[in-house]
N, C-alpha and C positions, 0 to 999 in steps of 0.2 A: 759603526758608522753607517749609517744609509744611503744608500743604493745612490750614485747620482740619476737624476730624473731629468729629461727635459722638460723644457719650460711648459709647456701643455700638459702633460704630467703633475704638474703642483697646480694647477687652478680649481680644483679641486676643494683647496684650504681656503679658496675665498667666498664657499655654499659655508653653511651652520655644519659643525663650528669652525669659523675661520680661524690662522692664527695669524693675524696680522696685527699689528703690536703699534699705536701711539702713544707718545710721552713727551710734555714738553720738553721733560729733562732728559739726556742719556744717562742710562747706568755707569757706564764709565769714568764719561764726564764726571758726576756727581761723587762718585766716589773721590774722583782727586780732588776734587774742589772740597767734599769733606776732611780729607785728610790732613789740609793747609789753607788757610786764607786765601794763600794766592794762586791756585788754583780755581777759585770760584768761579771765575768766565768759563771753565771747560764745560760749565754743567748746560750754558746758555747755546741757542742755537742762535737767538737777537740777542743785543745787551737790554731791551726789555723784556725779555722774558727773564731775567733776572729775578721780579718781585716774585713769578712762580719758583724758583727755587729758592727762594728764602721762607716761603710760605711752608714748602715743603720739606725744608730742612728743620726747620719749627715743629713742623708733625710730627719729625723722623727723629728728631735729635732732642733739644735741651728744653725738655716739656718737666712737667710735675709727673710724679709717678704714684703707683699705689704703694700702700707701704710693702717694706722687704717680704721677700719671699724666698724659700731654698735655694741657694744659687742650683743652677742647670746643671745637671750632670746626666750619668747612664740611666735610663728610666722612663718615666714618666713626667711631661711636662709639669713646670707645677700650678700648681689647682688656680685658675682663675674661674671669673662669673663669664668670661667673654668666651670661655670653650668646656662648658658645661653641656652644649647642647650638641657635641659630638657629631661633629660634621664626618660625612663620607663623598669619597670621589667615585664618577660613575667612568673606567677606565674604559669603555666606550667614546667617551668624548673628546677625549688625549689623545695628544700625537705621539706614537712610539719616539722612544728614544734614540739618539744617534748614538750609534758604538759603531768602535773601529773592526772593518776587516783589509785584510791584504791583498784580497784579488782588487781594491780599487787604488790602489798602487800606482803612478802611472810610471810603468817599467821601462816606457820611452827617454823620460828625464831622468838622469843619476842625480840622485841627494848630493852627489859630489860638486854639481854644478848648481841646484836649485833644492832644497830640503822643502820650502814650500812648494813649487812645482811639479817635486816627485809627491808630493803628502795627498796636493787641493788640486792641482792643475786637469782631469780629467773633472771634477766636480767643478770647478769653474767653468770650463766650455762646455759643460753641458747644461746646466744652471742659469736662469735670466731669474731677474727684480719679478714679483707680479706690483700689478700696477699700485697696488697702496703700499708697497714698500720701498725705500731709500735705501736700503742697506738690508743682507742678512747673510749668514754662515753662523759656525758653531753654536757661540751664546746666544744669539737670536732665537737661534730652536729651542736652548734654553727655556729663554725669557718668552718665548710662545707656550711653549707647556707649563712657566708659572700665572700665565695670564689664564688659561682655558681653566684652571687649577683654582683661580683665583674668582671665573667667574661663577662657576659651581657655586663656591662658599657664598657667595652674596646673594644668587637667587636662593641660598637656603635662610639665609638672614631675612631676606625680604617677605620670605613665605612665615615667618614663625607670628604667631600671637603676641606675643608677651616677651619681645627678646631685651637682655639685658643690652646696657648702653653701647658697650664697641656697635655690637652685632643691628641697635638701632637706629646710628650714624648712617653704616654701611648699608643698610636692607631700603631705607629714604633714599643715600644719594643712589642707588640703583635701580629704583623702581621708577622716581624721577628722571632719570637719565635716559632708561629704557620708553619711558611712555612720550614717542616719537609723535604721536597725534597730539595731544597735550601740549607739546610745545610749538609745535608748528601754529596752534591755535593762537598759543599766549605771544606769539611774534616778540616785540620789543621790548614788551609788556615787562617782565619781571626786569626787565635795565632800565627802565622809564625812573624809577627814583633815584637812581645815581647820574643821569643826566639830568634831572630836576634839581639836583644838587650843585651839579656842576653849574648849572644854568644859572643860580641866584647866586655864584660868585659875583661882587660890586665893586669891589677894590682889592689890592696886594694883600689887604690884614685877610680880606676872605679868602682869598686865593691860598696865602701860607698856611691859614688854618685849615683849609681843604685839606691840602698838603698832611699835616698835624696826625687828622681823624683818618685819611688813608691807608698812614704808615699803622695806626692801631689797627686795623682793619688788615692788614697783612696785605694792602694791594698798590704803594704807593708808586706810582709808573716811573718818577724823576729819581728818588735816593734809594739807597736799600737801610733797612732798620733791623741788628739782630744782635741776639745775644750768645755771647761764645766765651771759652775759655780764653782769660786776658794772658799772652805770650809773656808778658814778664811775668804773672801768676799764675799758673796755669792748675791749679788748686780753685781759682775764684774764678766769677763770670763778671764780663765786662760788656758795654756795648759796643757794638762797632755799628758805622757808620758810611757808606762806600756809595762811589758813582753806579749809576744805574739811566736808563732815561730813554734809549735810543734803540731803531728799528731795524737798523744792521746790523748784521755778527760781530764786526769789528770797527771802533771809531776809523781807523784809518781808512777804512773803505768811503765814508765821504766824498773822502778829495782824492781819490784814486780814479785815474782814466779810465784802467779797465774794467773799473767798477760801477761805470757809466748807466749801462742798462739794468743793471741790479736796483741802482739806485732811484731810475724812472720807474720800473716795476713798481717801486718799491711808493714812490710817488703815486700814481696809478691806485695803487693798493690803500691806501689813507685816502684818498678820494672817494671810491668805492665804497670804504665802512663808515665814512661820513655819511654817504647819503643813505645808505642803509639807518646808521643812527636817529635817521630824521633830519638832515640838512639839505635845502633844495640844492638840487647838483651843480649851480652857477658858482656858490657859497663854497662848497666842498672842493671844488676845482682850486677858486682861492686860497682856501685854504690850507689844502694839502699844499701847496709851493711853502704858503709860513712856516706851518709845520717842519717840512723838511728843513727848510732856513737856520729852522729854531735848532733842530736838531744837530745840524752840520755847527753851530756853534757852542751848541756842548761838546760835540766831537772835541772839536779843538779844542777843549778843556778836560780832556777825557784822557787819561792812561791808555795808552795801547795794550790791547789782549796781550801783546807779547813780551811788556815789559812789566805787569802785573804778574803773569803767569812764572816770572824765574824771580821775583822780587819778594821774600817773604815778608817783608816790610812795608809795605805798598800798603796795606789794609793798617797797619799799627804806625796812629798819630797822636798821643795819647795827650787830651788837651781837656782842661775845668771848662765848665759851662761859657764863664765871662770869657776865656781864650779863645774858642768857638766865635765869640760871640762877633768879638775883634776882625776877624777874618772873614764872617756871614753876618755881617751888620741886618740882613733885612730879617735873616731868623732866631726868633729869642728860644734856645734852647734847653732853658729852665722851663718854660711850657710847652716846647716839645716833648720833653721827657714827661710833664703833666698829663698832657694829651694822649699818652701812653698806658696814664694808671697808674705811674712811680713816680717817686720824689726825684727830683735832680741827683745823680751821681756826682760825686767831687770831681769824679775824671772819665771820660770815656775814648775812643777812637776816632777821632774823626779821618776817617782813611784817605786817600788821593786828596789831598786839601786843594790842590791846584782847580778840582773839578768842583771843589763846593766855593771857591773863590769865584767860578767863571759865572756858574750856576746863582750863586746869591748876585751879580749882575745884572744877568738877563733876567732875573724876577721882576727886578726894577724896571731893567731899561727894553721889552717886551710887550707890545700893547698888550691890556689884559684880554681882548678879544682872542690874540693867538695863542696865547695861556688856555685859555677854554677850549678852542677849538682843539688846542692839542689834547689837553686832557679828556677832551669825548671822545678823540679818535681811540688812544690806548685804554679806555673804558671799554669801550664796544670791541675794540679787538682783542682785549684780557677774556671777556666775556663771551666771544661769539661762540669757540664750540660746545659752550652751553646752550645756544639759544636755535633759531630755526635756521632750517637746510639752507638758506638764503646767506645767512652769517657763515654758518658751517663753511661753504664751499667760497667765498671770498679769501674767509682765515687759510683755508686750504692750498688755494692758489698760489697763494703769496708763499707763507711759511713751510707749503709742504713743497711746491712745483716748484716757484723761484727760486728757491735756497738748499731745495732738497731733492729736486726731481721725483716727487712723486707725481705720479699721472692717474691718479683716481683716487675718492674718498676712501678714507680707513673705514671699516665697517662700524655700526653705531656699537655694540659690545665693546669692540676693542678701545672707540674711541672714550666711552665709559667710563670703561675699567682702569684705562689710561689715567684718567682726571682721577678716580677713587684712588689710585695707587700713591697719585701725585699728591692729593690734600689729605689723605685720610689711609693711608696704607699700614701705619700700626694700629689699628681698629680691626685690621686684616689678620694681621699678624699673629694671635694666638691659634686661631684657627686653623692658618696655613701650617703651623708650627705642629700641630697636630698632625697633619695630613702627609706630609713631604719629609715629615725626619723622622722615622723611626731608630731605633736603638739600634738598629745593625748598621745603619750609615753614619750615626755617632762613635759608636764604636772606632769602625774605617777608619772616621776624621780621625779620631783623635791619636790612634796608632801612629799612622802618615804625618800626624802635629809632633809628636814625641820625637820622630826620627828628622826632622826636620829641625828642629830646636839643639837635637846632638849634632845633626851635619854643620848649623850655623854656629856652634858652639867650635869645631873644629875647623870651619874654615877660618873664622876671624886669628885663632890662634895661628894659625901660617899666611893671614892676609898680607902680599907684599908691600904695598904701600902703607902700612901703619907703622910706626914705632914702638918699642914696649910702651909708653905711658900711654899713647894712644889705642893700642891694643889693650891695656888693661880698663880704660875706659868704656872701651867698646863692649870688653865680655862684660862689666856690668852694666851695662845697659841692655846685653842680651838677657842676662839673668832675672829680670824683673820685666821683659817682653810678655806681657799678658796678651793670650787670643783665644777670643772668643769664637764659638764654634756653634752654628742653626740659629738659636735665636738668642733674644736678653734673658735677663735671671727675673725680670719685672717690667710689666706692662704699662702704656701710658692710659692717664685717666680719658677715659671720653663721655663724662657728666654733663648733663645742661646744655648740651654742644647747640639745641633750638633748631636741629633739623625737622623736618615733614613731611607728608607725602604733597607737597603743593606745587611747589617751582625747585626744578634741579640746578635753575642758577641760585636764589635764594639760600636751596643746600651749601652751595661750593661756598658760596660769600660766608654762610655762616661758621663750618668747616675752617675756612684762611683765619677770619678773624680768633674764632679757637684756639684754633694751635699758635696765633701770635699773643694772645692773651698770657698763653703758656710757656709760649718762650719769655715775653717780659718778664713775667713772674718771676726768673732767674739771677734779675739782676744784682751783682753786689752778694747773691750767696753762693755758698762751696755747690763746685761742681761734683754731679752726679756721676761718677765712674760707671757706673754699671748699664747706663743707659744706650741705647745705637744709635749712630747716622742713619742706617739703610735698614730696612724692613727684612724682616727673614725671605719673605719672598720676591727678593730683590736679588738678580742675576749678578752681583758685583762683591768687591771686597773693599776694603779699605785699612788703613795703617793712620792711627792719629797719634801724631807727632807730643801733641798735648798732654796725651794719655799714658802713651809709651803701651800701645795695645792695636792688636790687627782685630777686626772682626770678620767672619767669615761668613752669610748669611745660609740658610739652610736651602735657596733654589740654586747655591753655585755647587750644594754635595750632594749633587746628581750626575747620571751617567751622561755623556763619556767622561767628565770632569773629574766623577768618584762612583766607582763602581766596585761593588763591595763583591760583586763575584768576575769581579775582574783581575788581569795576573798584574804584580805590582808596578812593572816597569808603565803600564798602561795609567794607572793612579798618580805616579809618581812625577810622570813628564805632564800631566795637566794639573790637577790641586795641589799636588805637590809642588810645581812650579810659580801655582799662585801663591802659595802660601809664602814661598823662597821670593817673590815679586814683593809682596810687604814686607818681610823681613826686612830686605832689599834698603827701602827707602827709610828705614833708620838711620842707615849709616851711607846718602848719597847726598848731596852735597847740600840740599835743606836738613837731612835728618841729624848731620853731622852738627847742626849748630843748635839741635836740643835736648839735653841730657836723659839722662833714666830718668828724673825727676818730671821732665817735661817742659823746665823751666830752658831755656831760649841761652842758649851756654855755647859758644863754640868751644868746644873739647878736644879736639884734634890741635895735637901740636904743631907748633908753623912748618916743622916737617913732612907731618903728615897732610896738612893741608896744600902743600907743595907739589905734594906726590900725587895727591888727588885731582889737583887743578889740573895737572900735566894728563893726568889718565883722563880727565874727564874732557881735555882736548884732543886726543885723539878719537874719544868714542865719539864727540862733535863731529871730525874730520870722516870718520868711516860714514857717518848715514848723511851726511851734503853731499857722500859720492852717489850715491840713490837720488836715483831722477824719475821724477813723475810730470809727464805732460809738458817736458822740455825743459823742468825749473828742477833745483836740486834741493832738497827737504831740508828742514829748518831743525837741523842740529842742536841748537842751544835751546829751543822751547822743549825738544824731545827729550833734553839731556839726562834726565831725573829717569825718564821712566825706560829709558834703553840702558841705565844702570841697573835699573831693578829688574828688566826684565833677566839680563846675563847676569846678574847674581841670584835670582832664582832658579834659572836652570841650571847654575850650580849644584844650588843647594840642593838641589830634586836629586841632582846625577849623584853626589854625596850619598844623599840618605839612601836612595833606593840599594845603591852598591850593600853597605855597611847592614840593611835592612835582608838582603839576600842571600848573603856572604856565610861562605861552608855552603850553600847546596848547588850542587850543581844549573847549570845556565839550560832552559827548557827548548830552547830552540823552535820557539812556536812561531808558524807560518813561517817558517825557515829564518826567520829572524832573530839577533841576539838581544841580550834585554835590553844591552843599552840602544840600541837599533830601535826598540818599541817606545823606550820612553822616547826618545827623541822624535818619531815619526805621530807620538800622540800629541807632545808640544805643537808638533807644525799643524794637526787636527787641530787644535783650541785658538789655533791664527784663522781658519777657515773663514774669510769674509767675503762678499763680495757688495758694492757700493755704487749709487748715483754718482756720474763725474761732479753733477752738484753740490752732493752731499760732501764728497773729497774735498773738492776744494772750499768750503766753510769747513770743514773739520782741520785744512790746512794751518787754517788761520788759529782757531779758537780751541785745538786738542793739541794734549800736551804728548799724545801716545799716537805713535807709531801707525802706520798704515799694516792692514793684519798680512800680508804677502811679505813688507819689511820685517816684520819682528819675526815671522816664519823663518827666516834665515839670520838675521843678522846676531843675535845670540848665540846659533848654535853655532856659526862660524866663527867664534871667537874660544870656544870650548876647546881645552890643550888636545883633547881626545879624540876629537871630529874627524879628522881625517885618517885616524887610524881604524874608530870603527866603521866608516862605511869604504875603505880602504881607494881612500882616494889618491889619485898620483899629483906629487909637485904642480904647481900651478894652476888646479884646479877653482874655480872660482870660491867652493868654500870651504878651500885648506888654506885658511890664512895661516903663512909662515908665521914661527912662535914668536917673531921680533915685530908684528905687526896686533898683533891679537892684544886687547884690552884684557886684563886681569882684573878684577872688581873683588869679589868675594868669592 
């Protein structure tokens, strides 16, 4: 673990090379939202930047692939054209890694009273934000050293002659991105045709059909369009179909009082990219108030983030074209699905119907003037940090400062690397795959997997809330728990993709449309098991309910995470805990209603479901007693993942035990083991965050603030207060009649 530094200390990282890290999407976010349908808002910081995660989940996820290839094992990657040209890192340009030591302990606070404040609390008061960042701790540093890692590999793409197709996606959109004079030049210029498009909208047929060619474009601002495994079949792809459209994090922040000056900002801010887009600023002014209009009355047709986010049903409407048709008179969806490149499906998704009810509406009853107006605003703000410093630092204001507290641009690499990771990050992937997994951290993983898989194997058998039939369900669905470990067994194609060194916005637009091309392509046939959500060098994990399979990507088995010359209790209380985290959400109260097959089953006997509704109301009742800025945390959106999280550290504190057992206990830095794993859990909480940033991540994450989940797991563990020998009453010796039992 590194040294806490004051803030003047780390400014430093924002001379070359910086590690300062933007992404429309969070890794976190993105992972839950991959994991389940209804999760998808977590990946959003607006509910317009929605079409960027779909764009990008298209990239990352249910694309065409090359044909089969070895599946991955101990070894060597297997042979693609995309890492033929054997990239090298210059460890010069990296930032060391965080590993734990004990003299930064802070010995003032007893774990008895605060496990995160004895772990972070001297690393937090001495630690500030720099200004382009919202948030950082543990995985941050991570996801910094996969970015620094990440930009290597693309100036080496960019520099080659003759590179095959990953590698000449990725070498265009970086050379474009990086050539800062270039664009400053080309001003509006390469968004000039999509507002010239916009602009020869005449009537509703052209406005719909805008609409139509958007969605194939992978950029459409009002609905989202994607293709995923269908929950009754989860063998096939189906379409889904879901609200999208709007400039807040959360519909209900509209009509919220004290969402008052967010929402004038927010006004302010659509004025502002209007007249940047070319509207005289009288027009723009007008405008933005429609705008907003328009928007506040999708709200109101809009699912709340928080009723989406525990609803696995909310995304699954499953309805024939003509059904559709019935309920959005103004859109024919037989050439919707044309306009995609595929024949009409018999059946598809149409998810939140209340919001395609509101929305097919106001198509109609909307002058078309505000239709346009709105669609040029989200044109130009999808676009701006592709375009010049001018867009840059509007987009910035708003999305980074308003809603995120950032107080100065992200540096142009990171901002980049960001965008490439976003539309184009498995183009990345073998390379990275290359570089950051060697066989000794394959190895690690897959030891730490094996012992993990027997802990889960043995806790489910004494789990108390299950009954025999429900327990016998549950170990077979442990049994056929597939997890994948660094990267896929097979690459996605990146042919034809029509990048160049010309315009870096031109790249991205051609990139989205790509990879929606490739998602379409899916529809109606058998799902690809072997393919990922998340890019190997992607900070995050994920568990799909669909699949009945975790995946692990290869930037989260790094140190402090996974460190293969590290003692086990240190592995065991971080990847280990992750890995015990997806286990976790099999069996929590979405994972519970889909079988080993993947197929949408609730399997729990109405006893066990009994038992679990009861456990999963008190693990409610414990984190609404957690108060953040006078208000007490939202329980029931967190529910899912404060069970996975206390059945991962379970399962950690399981394997590690059984994994170490017969040898005597090392006593290193006077600590016992289980003392280490648990002091390395509270490391991997290590956050610190914009009050901005909290409170939109209030609303729109389904996980835990990192200071709560630093404790509130381990205070529930039968053991806690025997190993850090805490007395009666202490804050986290919860008595055994209070303590949630999960797995």
């Amino acid at each position: 673990m590194a040294a806490p530094v004051p803030a003047a200390a780390q400014a430093p990282l924002l001379a070359p090379p910086p590690s300062a890290i933007v992404n429309a999407v969070s890794d976190a976010a993105l992972a839950g939202c991959l994991r389940s349908p209804r999760h998808c808002g977590t990946a959003l910081w607006t509910a317009a930047g929605v079409t960027a995660f779909w764009a990008g989940a298209a990239a990352a996820g249910y694309l065409l692939h090359r044909p089969a290839v070895p599946a991955a094992g101990p070894g060597p990657l297997p042979t693609d054209p995309a890492v033929t040209a054997h990239y090298t890192l210059d460890p010069d340009r990296l930032l060391p890694p965080i590993r734990f030591k004990a003299s930064e302990l802070d010995r003032a606070v007893s774990p008895c009273d605060s496990l995160g404040a004895h772990v972070n609390g001297r690393w937090e008061a001495s630690s500030s934000l720099q200004p382009s960042r919202t948030q950082f701790g543990t995985l941050d540093h991570l996801r910094s050293i996969a970015l620094l890692q990440c930009q290597q590999l693309a100036e080496q793409m960019a520099a080659q002659a003759d590179p095959v197709a990953p590698a000449k996606v990725i070498g265009d959109l970086w050379a474009t991105g990086m050539d800062e004079a270039g664009i400053e030049v080309a001003g509006r210029g390469p968004l000039q045709p999509l507002l010239d498009e916009i602009d020869a909208i005449d009537d509703l047929q052209g406005l719909v059909a805008h609409l139509f060619h958007s969605s194939a474009r992978g950029s459409n601002p009002l609905f989202e369009f994607s293709v995923l495994p269908d929950q009754l079949d989860p063998s096939m792809n189906t379409a889904y179909l879901a609200q999208s459209g709007l400039g807040l994090p959360d519909s209900t922040w509209y009509g919220n009082p004290d969402k008052h000056e967010v929402l004038e900002a927010y006004r302010a801010h659509v004025s502002a990219t209007l007249v940047l887009s070319g509207m005289p600023p009288d027009a723009a002014a007008r405008s933005s108030h429609d705008i907003v209009s328009l928007e506040r009355a999708l709200a109101a047709a809009s699912l709340p983030f928080a009723a989406y986010a525990t609803d696995p049903g909310a995304y699954h409407n499953p309805v024939s074209p003509a059904e559709a048709h019935t309920q959005t008179p103004t859109i024919d969806w037989q050439q919707f699905f044309r306009a995609q490149g595929v024949e009409p499906p018999a059946t598809f998704s149409l998810g939140m119907p209340g919001f395609f009810r509101g929305m097919d509406a106001l198509l109609g009853g909307v002058p078309l003037d505000t239709w346009k107006a709105y669609l040029r605003f989200h044109a130009t703000d999808n676009a701006a940090p592709c375009l010049a410093s001018a867009f840059v630092d509007q987009h910035d204001a708003y999305h980074g400062g308003v809603l995120k507290g950032r107080r100065s641009r992200v540096p142009r690499f990171a901002r980049v690397m960001g965008i490439i990771q976003q539309h184009a990050g498995d183009a990345l992937g073998p390379a990275y795959a290359e570089v950051a997994f060697p066989a000794s951290t394959r190895r690690a993983a897959e030891d730490i997997t094996a012992q993990m898989t027997a802990a889960l194997r043995r806790r489910l058998q004494q789990c108390e809330w299950m009954d025999d039939s429900s327990r016998a369900r549950a170990l077979g669905k442990a049994a056929t728990l597939q997890i994948d470990l660094g990267h896929p067994r097979k690459w996605p194609i990146w042919d034809h993709v029509g990048t160049s060194r010309s315009s870096f916005l031109a790249n991205v637009q051609a990139v989205r449309a790509h990879a929606q091309r490739r998602n379409v392509a899916q529809l109606g046939k058998p799902v690809d098991a072997t393919h990922w959500k998340l890019t190997p060098q992607t900070v995050d994990a994920y568990q799909d309910v669909s699949l009945n399979r975790i995946v692990i990507p290869a930037a989260l088995l790094q140190p402090p995470l996974l460190d293969p010359a590290a003692d086990a209790p240190l592995n065991y209380g971080a990847i280990g805990a992750i890995i015990g985290h997806e286990m976790g959400h099999a069996f929590d109260s979405v994972g519970t209603h889909f079988d080993a097959e993947g197929q949408e089953n609730d399997w729990l006997s109405p006893q066990s479901r009994q038992q679990l509704g009861a456990l999963a109301a008190r693990m409610k009742a414990q984190y609404a007693a957690y108060v953040r800025d006078g208000r007490a945390l939202d329980g029931e959106l967190t529910l899912d993942e404060n069970l996975a999280d206390l059945g991962g550290l379970s399962l950690a504190m399981d394997a590690m035990l059984h994994a170490t057992a017969g040898s005597p206990d090392p006593m290193i830095d006077g600590l016992t083991r289980q003392q280490r794993l648990l002091v390395s859990y509270a490391l991997m909480c290590r956050t610190i965050t914009t009050k901005e940033r909290a409170e939109a991540q209030r609303a729109t994450d389904s996980h835990a603030p990192g200071q709560v989940r630093a404790d509130m797991a381990p205070s529930n563990l039968r053991d806690f207060a025997r190993v850090f020998n805490c007395t009666e009453g202490a804050p986290m010796a919860r008595p055994a009649s209070e303590q949630v039992r999960f797995l």
